[in-house]
Structures are given as C-alpha cells and as structure tokens.
C-alpha positions as CSV (number, residue, x, y, z in Angstrom):
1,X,24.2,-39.2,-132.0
2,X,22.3,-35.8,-132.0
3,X,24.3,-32.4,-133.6
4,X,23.4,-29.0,-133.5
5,X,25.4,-26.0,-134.5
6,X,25.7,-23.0,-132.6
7,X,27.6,-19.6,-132.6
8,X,29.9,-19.2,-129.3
9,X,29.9,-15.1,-128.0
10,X,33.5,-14.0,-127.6
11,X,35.2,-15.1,-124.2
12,X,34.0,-12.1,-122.2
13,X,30.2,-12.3,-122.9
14,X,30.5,-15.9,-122.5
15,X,31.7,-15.9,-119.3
16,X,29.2,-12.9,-118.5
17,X,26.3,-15.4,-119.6
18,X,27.5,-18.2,-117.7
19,X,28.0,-16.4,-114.7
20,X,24.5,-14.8,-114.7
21,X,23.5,-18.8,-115.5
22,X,25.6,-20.5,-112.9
23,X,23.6,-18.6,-110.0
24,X,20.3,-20.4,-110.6
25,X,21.4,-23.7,-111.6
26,X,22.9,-25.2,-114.9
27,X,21.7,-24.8,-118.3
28,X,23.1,-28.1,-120.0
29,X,24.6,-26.4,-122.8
30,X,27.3,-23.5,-123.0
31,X,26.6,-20.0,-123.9
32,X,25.5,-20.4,-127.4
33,X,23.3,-19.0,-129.9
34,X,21.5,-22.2,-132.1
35,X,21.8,-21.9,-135.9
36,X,20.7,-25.7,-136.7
37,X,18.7,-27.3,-133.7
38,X,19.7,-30.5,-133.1
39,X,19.0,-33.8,-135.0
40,X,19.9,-37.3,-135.9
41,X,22.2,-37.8,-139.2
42,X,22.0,-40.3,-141.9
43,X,25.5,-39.6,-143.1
44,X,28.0,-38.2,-140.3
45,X,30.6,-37.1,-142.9
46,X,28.4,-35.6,-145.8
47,X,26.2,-33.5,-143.3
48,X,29.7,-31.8,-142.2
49,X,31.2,-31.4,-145.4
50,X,28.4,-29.6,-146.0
51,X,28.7,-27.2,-142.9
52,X,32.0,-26.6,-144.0
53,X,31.0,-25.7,-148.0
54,X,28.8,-23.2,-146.1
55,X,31.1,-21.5,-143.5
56,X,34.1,-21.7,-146.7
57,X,31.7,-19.4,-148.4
58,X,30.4,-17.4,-145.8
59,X,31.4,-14.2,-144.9
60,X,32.2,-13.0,-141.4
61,X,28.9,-10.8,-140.0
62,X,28.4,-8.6,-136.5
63,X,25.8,-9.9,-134.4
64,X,24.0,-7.2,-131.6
65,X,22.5,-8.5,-128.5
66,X,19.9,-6.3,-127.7
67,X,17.5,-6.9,-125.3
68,X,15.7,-9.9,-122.9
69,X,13.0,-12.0,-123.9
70,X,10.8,-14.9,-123.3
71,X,9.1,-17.8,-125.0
72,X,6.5,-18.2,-123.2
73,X,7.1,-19.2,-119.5
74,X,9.7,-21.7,-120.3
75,X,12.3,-20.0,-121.6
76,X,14.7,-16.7,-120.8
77,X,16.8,-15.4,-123.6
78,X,18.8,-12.5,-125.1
79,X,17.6,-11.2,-128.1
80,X,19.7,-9.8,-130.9
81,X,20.2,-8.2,-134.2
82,X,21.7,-10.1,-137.4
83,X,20.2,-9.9,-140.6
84,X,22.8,-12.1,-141.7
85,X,22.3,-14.9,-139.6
86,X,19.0,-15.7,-141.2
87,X,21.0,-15.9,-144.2
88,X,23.4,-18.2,-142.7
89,X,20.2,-20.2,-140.9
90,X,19.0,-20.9,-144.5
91,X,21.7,-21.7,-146.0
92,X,22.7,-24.0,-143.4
93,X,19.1,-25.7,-143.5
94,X,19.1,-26.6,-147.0
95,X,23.0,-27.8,-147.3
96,X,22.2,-30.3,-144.4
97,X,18.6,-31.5,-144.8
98,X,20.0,-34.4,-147.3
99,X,21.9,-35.8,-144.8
100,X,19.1,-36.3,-141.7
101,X,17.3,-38.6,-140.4
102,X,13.6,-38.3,-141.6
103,X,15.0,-35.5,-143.8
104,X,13.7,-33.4,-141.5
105,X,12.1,-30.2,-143.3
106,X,13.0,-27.0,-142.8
107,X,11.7,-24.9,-139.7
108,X,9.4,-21.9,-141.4
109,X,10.4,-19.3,-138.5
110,X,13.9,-19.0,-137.1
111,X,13.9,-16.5,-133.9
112,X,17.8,-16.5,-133.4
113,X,18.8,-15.9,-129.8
114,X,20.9,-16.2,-126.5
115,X,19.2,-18.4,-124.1
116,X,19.8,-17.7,-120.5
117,X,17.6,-20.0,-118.9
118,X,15.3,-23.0,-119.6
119,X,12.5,-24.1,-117.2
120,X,13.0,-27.8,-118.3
121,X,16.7,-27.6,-116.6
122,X,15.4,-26.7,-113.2
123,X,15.0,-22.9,-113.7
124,X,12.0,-21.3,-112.0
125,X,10.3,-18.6,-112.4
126,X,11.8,-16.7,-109.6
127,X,15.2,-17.7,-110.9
128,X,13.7,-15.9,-114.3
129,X,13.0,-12.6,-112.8
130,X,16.6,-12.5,-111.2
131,X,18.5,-14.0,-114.3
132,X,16.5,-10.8,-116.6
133,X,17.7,-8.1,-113.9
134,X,21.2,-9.2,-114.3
135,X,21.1,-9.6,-117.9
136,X,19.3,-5.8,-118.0
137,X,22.2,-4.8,-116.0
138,X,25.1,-6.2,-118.7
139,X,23.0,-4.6,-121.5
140,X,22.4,-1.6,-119.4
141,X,25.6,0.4,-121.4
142,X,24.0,-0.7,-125.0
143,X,24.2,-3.6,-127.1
144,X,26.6,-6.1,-126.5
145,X,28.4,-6.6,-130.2
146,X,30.8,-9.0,-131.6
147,X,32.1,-10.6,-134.8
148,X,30.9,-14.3,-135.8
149,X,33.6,-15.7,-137.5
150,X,33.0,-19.4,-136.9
151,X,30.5,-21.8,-135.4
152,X,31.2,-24.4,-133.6
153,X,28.9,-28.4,-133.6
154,X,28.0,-29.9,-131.1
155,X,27.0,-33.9,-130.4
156,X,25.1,-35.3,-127.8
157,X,27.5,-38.4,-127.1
158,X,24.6,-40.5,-125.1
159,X,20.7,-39.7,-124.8
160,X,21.5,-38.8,-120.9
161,X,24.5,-36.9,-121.7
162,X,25.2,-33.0,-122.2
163,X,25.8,-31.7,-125.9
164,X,29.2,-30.9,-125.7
165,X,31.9,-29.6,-128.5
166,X,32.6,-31.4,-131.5
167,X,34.8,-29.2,-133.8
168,X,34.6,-25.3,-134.8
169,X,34.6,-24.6,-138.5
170,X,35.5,-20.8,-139.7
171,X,34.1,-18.4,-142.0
172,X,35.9,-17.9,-145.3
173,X,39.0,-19.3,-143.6
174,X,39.0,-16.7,-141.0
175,X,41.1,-18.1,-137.4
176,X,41.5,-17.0,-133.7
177,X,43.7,-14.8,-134.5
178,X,41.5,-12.5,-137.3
179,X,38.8,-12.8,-134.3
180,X,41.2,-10.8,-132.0
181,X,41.4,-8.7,-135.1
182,X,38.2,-8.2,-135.3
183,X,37.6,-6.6,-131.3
C-alpha cells in the first residue's frame, strides 16, 4: 500500500474547495494540503510511530492561503503562507525515510500548497481558468487562515483505488475540540 500525509482545511474551506472542484470533475483526493507525498513502506507500524513522535512534539501553527498558482499547465493550486510547515515537512522527512521502500531520499524543494485541479484527473485547461476565477473570488476578502492542529494519512488501498483516510494524528495532544477553540 501507498501513504501520504496531508493537512485537512477546517470544514468550511473544505467544502468551499470541493465545491469549486466538483464543477469540473473530480480530483481523486479530498481537499488537502500534502506534507509527505506518497510512498511505499518497509515497516507499516514504525513509519507511523514515527509520525506520531513528530505531531506529539509539534506545536500547533496558522497556515494563510494566499493566492492561486500553477505548476506548469498541469496543475491549479492555492498557495499559502507557513513558515512552520517547512519545519514540520523536514521533520517529517527524516523521522520516516527509515521506514520506506528504496529509502527514498529526501525531496530538496517542498512548495507546500492547496491543489484545486490536476490535468491528469480529467481537468482541462478551460476548466483551469474557471476553477482560478472562483478560487480569486473566495480569496477576494483576504487570506483564508486557519489552525493546523493535526494531519491526517492517507493509503491507497489498491493501485486503481482513490487514497482515502487512514487515521488523524494531533499536534501536542491537541483534539476537535481545542480546533473549535482555535476559530
């Protein structure tokens, strides 16, 4: 199986996201914004002790979404403001590289994110240009902020399948309710 871990917006700008999404076509993934892409594990259980060493230890931070962007042609995202989530990035990266397949080496750039659209799922470039007015149009009142106090891991079940939720681990034993807190 393939994880990746991710950070999930609050319920509000998730289901702003997914609605903007949902008009073009689906994006295979929820709302998310990728801390560890994914990859194959050599030990299951180590890899997420180690997640959850990390997020015991990590502090809750305030991530800004800020503007659109692109990659290219092939993909649409929202860009945003964290200098803590590099932190977290790194920290994640080394804790879990031990424990994957081809101890895969650490990425030397990490452009953290929101993606809106991917070309590969079926979004076109007209679909682009509509997807960035609407996303101008949520981020037209300023940046979008929020409180990360967990992520959540995701697994691929089946090559063919959609990554889907596998369990959400909290920062410095922070819960739902301390989100709600938080807002």
């Amino acid at each position: 199986m393939l994880f990746f871990i991710g950070i999930v917006p609050p319920e509000k700008i998730y289901r702003d996201i997914l609605h903007i999404q949902q008009q073009f076509g689906d994006n295979k993934t929820e709302p998310h914004i990728t801390v560890k892409p994914p990859v194959a594990l050599t030990q299951q259980h180590e890899w997420l002790q180690s997640v959850e060493i990390v997020t015991a230890a990590f502090p809750p931070f305030v991530i800004e979404l800020t503007k659109t962007g692109m990659f290219g042609s092939r993909v649409l995202f929202i860009d945003l403001q964290s200098p803590t989530i590099n932190e977290l990035y790194k920290q994640i990266q080394t804790a879990t590289k031990p424990f994957e397949k081809n101890h895969a080496s650490l990425h030397n750039t990490y452009n953290p994110h929101l993606t809106l659209g991917r070309k590969w799922c079926g979004f076109t470039s007209s679909d682009f240009v509509q997807m960035k007015q609407l996303a101008h149009e949520l981020l037209s009142h300023g940046p979008l902020s929020f409180p990360v106090l967990s992520l959540r891991i995701y697994y691929k079940p089946q090559s063919n399948n959609k990554y889907v939720r596998f369990k959400d681990v909290n920062f410095m034993g922070k819960t739902r309710k301390d989100h709600e807190q938080w807002i």
